[in-house]
C-alpha positions in Angstrom: 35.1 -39.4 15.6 38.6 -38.3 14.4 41.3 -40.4 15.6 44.4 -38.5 16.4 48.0 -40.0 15.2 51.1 -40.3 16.9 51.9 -36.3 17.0 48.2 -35.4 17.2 47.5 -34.1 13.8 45.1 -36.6 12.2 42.4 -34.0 11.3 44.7 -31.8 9.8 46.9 -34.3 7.6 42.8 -35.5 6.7 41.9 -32.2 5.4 45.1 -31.8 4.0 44.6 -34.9 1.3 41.0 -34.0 1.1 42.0 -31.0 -0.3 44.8 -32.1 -2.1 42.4 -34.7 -3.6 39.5 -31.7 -4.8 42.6 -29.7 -6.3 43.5 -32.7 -8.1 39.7 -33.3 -9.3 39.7 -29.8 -10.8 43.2 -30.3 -12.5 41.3 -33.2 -13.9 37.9 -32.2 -15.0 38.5 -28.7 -15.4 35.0 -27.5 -16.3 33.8 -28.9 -13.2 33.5 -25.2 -11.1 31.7 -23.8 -14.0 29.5 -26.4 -13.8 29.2 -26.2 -10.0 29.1 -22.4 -10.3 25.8 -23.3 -13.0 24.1 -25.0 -10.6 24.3 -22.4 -7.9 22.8 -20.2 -9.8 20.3 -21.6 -11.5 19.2 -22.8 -7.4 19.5 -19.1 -6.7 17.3 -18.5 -9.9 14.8 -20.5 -8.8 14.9 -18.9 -5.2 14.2 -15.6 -6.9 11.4 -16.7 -8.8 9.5 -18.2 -5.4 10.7 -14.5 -4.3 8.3 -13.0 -7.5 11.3 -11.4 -8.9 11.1 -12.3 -12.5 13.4 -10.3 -14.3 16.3 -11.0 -11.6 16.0 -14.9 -12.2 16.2 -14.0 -15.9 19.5 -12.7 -15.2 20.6 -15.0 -13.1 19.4 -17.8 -15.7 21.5 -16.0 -18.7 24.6 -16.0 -16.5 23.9 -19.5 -15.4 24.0 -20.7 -18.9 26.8 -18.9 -19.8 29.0 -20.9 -17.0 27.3 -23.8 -18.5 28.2 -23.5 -21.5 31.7 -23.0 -20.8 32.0 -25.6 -18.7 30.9 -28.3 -20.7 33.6 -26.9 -23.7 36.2 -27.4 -21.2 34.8 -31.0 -20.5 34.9 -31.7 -23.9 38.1 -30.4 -24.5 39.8 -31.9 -21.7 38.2 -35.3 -22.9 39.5 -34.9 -26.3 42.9 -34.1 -25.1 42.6 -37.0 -22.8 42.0 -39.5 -25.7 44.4 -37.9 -28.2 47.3 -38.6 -25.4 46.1 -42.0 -24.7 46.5 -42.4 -28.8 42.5 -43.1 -29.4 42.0 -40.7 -31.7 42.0 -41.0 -35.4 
């Protein structure tokens, strides 16, 4: 499954870019963990609601939102930003 390079260290220098490559992802798109961070929650909302807890899904659905909402500002920033350097903007 993993192949091993010359001193042995395939796997590592594999998770090495991976990670390299998801810290670069979240350089680039930097409301993308408060979006991820939404969507756990709102899951974990929806596990307390099969529970019957009502008002802690409530909760957990305001902070959801909240991480929501930011994230997509940040989205929206960054793609602003992105086309303003690029010279697309008005």
């Amino acid at each position: 499954m993993f192949k091993a390079t010359k001193n042995g260290r395939g796997a590592a220098d594999r998770l090495r870019k991976f990670l390299s490559m998801v810290k670069g992802y979240f350089v680039r798109e930097p409301g993308a963990a408060f979006i991820i961070v939404f969507d756990a929650l709102i899951f974990s909302c929806a596990f307390s609601l099969v529970r019957g807890d009502e008002a802690l899904a409530s909760e957990i659905a305001v902070y959801g939102y909240l991480f929501l909402v930011v994230g997509v500002v940040l989205q929206a920033l960054s793609a602003v930003k992105s086309e303003a350097s690029r010279g697309e903007v008005g």
